[in-house]
C-alpha positions in Angstrom: -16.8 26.8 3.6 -19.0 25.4 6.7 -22.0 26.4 4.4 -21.0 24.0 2.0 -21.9 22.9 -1.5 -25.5 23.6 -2.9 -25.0 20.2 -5.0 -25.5 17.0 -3.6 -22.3 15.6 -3.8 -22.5 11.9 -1.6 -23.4 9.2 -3.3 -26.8 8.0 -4.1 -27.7 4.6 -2.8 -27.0 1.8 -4.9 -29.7 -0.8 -6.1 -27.5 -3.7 -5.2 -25.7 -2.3 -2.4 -22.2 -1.4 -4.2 -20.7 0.7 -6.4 -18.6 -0.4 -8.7 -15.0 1.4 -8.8 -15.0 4.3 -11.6 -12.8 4.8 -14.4 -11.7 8.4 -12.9 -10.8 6.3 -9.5 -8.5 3.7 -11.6 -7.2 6.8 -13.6 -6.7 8.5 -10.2 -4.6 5.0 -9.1 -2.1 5.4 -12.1 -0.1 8.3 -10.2 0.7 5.4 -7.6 1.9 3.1 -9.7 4.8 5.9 -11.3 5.1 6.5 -7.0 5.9 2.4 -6.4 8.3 2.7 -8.9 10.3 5.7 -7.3 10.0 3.7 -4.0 11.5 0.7 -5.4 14.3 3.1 -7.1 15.0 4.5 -4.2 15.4 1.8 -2.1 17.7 0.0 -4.7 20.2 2.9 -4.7 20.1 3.0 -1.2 20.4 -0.5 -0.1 21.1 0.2 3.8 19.6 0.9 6.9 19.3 4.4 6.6 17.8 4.1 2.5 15.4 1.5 4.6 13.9 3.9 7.1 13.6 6.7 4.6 11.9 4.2 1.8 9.2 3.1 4.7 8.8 7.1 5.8 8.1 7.7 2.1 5.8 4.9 1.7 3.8 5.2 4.7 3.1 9.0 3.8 2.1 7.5 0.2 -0.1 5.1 1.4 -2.3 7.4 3.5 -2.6 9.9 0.8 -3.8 7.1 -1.4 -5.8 5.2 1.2 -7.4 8.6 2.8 -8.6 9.1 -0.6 -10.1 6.0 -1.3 -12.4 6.5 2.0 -13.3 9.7 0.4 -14.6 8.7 -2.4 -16.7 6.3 -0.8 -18.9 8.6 0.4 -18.6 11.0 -2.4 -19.4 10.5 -5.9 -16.9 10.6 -8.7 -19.3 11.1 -10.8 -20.4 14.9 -9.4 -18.1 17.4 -11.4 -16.7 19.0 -8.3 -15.7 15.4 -7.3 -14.2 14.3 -10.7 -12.2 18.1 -10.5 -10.7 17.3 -7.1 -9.4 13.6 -8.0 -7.4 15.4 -10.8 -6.5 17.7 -9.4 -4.9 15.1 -6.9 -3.5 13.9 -9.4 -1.4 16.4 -10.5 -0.5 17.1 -7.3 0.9 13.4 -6.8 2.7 13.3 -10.3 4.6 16.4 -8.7 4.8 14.0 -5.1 5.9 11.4 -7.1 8.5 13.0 -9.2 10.1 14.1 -5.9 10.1 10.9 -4.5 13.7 9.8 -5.4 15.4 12.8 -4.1 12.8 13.5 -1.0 16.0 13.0 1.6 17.9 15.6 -0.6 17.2 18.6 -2.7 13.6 17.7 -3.3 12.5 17.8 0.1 10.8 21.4 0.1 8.8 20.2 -3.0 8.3 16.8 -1.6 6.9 18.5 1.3 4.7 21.3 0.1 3.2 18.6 -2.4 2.7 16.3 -0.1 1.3 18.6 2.6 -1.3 20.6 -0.2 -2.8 16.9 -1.1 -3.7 15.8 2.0 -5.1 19.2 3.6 -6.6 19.9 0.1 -8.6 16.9 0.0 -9.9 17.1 3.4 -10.9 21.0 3.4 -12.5 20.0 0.0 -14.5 17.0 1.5 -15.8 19.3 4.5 -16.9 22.1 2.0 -18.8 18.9 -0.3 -20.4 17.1 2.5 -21.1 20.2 5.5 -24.5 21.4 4.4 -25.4 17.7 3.7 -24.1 15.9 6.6 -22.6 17.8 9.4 -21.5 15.0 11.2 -19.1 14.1 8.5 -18.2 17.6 8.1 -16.9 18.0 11.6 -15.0 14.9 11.1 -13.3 15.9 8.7 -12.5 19.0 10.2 -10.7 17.0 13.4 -8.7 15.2 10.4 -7.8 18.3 8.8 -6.5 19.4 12.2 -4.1 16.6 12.9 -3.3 16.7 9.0 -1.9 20.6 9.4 -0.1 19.0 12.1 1.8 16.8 10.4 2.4 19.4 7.4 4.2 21.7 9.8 6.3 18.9 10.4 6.8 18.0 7.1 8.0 21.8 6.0 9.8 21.7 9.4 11.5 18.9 8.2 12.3 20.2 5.0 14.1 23.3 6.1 16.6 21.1 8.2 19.3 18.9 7.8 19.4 15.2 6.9 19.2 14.1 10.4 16.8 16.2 11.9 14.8 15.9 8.7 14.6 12.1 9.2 13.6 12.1 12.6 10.8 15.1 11.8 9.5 13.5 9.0 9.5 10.0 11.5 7.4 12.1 13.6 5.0 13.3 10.6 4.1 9.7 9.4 3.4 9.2 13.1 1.1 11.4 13.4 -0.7 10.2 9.8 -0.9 7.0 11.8 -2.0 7.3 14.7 -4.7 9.4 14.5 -7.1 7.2 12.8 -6.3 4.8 15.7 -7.4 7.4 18.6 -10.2 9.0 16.6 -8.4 12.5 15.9 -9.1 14.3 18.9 -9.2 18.2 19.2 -9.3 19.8 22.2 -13.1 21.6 22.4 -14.3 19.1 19.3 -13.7 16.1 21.0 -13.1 13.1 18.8 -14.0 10.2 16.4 -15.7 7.3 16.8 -15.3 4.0 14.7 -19.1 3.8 14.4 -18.9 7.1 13.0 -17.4 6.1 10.2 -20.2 4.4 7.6 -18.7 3.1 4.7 -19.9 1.1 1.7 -17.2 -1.9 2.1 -17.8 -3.5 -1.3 -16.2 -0.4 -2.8 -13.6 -0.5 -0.4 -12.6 -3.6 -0.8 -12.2 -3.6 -4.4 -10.3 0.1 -4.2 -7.8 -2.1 -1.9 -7.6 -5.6 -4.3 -6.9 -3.0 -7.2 -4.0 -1.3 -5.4 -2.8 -4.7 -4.7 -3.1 -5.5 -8.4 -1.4 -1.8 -9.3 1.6 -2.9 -7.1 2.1 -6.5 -8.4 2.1 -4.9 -11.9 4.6 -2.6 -10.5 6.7 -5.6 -10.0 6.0 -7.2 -13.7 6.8 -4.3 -15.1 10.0 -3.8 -13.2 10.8 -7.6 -13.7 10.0 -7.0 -17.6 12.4 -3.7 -18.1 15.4 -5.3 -16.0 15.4 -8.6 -18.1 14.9 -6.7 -21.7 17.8 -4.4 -20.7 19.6 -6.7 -20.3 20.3 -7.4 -23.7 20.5 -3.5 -24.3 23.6 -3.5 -22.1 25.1 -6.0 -24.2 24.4 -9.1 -22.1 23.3 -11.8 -23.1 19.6 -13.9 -22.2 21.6 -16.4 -20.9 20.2 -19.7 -19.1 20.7 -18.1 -15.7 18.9 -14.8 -16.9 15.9 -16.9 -18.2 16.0 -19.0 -15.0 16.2 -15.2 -13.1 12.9 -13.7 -15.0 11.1 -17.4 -14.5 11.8 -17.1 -11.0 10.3 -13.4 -10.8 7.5 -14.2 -13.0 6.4 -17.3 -10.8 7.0 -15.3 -7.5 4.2 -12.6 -8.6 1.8 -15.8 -9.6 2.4 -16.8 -6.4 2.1 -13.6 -4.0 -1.4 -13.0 -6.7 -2.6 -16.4 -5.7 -2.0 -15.6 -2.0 -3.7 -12.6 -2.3 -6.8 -12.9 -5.1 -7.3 -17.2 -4.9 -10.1 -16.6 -1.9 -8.9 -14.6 0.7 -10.1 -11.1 -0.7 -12.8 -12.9 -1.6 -13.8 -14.1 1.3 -12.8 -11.1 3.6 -14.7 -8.9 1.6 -18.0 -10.9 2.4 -16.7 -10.9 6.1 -16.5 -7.2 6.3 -19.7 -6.6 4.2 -22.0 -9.2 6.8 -20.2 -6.8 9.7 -21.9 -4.0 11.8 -18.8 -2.8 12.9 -17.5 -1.8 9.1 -15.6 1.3 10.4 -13.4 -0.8 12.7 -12.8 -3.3 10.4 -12.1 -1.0 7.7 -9.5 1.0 9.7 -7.7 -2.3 10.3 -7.8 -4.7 7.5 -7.7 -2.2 4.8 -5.7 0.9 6.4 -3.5 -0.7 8.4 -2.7 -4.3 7.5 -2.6 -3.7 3.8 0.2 -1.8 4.6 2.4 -4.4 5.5 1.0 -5.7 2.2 2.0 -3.7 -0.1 5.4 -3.2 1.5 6.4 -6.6 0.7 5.7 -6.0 -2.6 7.9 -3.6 -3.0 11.2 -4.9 -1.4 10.1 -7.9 -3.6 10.0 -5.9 -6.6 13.5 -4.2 -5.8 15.1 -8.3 -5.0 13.9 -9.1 -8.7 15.9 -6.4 -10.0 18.9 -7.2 -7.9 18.7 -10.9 -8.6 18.0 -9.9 -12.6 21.1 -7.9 -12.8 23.5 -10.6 -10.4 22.1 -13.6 -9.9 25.1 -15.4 -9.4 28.1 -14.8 -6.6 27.7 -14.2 -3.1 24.5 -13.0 -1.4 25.3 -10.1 0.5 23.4 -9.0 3.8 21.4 -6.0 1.8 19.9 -8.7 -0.5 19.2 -11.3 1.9 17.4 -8.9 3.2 15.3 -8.3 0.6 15.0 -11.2 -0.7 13.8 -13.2 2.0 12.1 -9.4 3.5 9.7 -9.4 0.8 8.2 -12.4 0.9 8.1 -12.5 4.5 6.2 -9.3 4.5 3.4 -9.9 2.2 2.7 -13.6 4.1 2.9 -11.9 7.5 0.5 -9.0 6.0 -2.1 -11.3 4.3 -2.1 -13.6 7.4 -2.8 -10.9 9.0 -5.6 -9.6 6.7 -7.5 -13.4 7.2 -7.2 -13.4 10.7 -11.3 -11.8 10.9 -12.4 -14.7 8.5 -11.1 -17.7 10.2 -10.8 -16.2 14.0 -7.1 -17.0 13.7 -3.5 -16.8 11.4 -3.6 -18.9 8.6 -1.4 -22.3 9.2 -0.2 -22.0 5.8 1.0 -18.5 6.3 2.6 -19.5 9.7 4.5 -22.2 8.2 5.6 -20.2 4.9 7.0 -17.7 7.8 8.7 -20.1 9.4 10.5 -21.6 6.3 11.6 -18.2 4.9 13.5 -17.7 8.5 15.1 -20.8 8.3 16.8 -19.7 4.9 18.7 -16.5 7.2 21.5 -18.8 8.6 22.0 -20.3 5.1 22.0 -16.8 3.2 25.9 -17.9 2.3 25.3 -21.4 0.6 23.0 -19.7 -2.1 24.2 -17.3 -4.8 21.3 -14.9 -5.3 18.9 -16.9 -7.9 19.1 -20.0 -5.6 17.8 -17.8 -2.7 15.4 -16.0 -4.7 14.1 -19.8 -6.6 14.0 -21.1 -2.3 11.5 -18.0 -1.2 9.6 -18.1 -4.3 8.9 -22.3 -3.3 7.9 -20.9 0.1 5.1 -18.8 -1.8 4.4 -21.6 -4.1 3.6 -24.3 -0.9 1.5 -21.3 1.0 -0.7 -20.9 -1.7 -1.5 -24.2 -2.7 -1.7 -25.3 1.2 -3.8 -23.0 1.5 -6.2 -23.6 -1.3 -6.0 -27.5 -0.7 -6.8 -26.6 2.9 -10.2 -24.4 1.8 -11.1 -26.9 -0.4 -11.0 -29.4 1.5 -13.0 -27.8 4.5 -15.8 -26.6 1.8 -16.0 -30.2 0.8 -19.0 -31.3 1.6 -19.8 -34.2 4.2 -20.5 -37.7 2.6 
């Protein structure tokens, strides 16, 4: 394996200095959008603390097999057959993953695990066989990254084998170490460790891999939005005036959180990180990390539409306040934090949005659900078009 492939398999450089994102990548993506939408079940059957903690275990494992990937094929070329073959086979590797998702805590967990632990270690022994005869710097990072990755897979199967307490608390630990070794460079005793300046990427491509993820989330949302309200009437309810006001209320939240997102901020933090020397760095935090927080508001938005779809009247209980308001709060936190490079501080829009979706908490009990859902989704509406009427009006130029 240290031999590596006779085939060049890294990308070529580009004329214009990006790739574009392949159709195998996107193809690659769908997996995560089925995965999103076991998270979201998940957490919906289990609206508590404990359904909470597992939900973010699962997603924080699902995120760094889909974000570990996306670094990989920045360097390697989808386009190589050996490259296209290991994508799909991902692939079916995470259908399996994702399949197990919903039972992960229970009698999935041995497939959950074995799945989970073969995609990630596959990958990465793959990527040091593609890229060692070619560039044996890479080669040996990867092999630090396999090391900490067998790590956490022992923990994973360890997990697995034991009861439901012990298996959260290993499995805590195994997302842990998925996290935190990015942060501290993987470090191996006798191979020493990683450097951020290491890490060379092409952050065009990155950046669009992230945006589409976002995108593949948000539809996550629609489509959940979309299959709640039609059933509706498959149940034998009704579209009555407070469903339609229900699914207006969804629909205009995802506007909102896209306009957050897409309007300028990706725009403009992709040309940040592309004019940076330190792309590494800025990669492993505004991408790895922070979108993170991202995408997790997404998703306890997407399981508050369903709740508010299928009750949106009576009294708001503590679960769904939690989402609810969560969601939002999470995604304006997340893409605050993502601007913070390009304007050398947190939004003010975002700020404020934050503080007006925690002054709904103490009045969680005037609302029924729809009224609290309609007051977060205005709390979207006024950070987005703050913020836009903000840019615009510092882009204006001097008369």
């Amino acid at each position: 394996m240290l031999r590596g492939a006779r085939q060049y398999l890294l990308r070529q450089p580009s004329e214009d200095g990006q790739h574009p994102v392949t159709f195998v990548e996107l193809f690659f993506d769908l997996v995560f959008v089925f995965a999103i939408t076991q998270l979201s079940r998940h957490l919906l059957h289990d609206l508590s603390v404990v359904g909470l903690v597992q939900t973010l275990i699962l997603f924080v494992a699902l995120w760094w097999a889909w974000i570990d990937t996306a670094w990989v094929t920045n360097w390697l070329d989808p386009e190589r057959k050996p490259v296209r073959l290991m994508l799909l086979a991902l692939m079916l590797i995470g259908l399996i993953l994702s399949a197990s998702l919903t039972k992960a805590f229970h009698e999935g967990a041995m497939t959950f695990a074995l799945a989970y632990g073969a995609f990630q270690t596959g990958r990465s022994a793959f990527t040091i066989w593609a890229v060692a005869r070619h560039d044996p710097p890479q080669a040996m990072n990867f092999v630090r990254i396999l090391s900490w990755q067998g790590v956490a897979f022992a923990l994973w199967i360890a997990g697995a084998l034991g009861h439901d307490g012990l298996r959260l608390g290993l499995w805590a630990a195994a997302v842990t170490v998925e996290s935190i070794g990015p942060t501290l460079g993987f470090p191996v005793p006798g191979l020493g460790r990683s450097k951020a300046t290491d890490w060379k990427l092409e952050s065009g491509h990155l950046a669009e891999r992230c945006g589409l993820f976002i995108i593949i989330a948000l539809g996550e949302s629609i489509l959940v939005t979309g299959a709640t309200f039609s059933g509706l009437a498959w149940r034998g309810q009704s579209w009555t005036a407070t469903g339609w006001a229900s699914f207006l209320v969804a629909f205009t939240s995802s506007l909102a959180m896209w306009w957050i997102y897409f309007d300028t901020g990706s725009d403009r933090a992709a040309a940040r990180f592309a004019q940076t020397s330190r792309t590494g760095a800025m990669a492993r935090l505004g991408y790895t990390y922070v979108h993170q927080v991202i995408v997790i508001g997404i998703i306890g938005y997407a399981v508050s539409d369903e709740l508010v779809l299928a009750h949106p009247g009576g009294d708001v209980s503590a679960a769904a306040a939690a989402v609810i308001i969560g969601g939002p709060a999470f995604y304006v936190l997340g893409c605050g934090l993502f601007k913070y490079p390009v304007l050398s501080r947190f939004p003010l829009s975002h700020m404020a949005g934050l503080a007006l979706l925690l002054l709904l908490v103490p009045f969680t009990s005037f609302f029924n659900p729809i009224g609290l859902a309609a007051a977060a989704t205005l709390v979207l509406l006024v950070v987005a078009a703050w913020e836009t009427v903000a840019l615009r009006l510092l882009e204006k130029p001097a008369e």
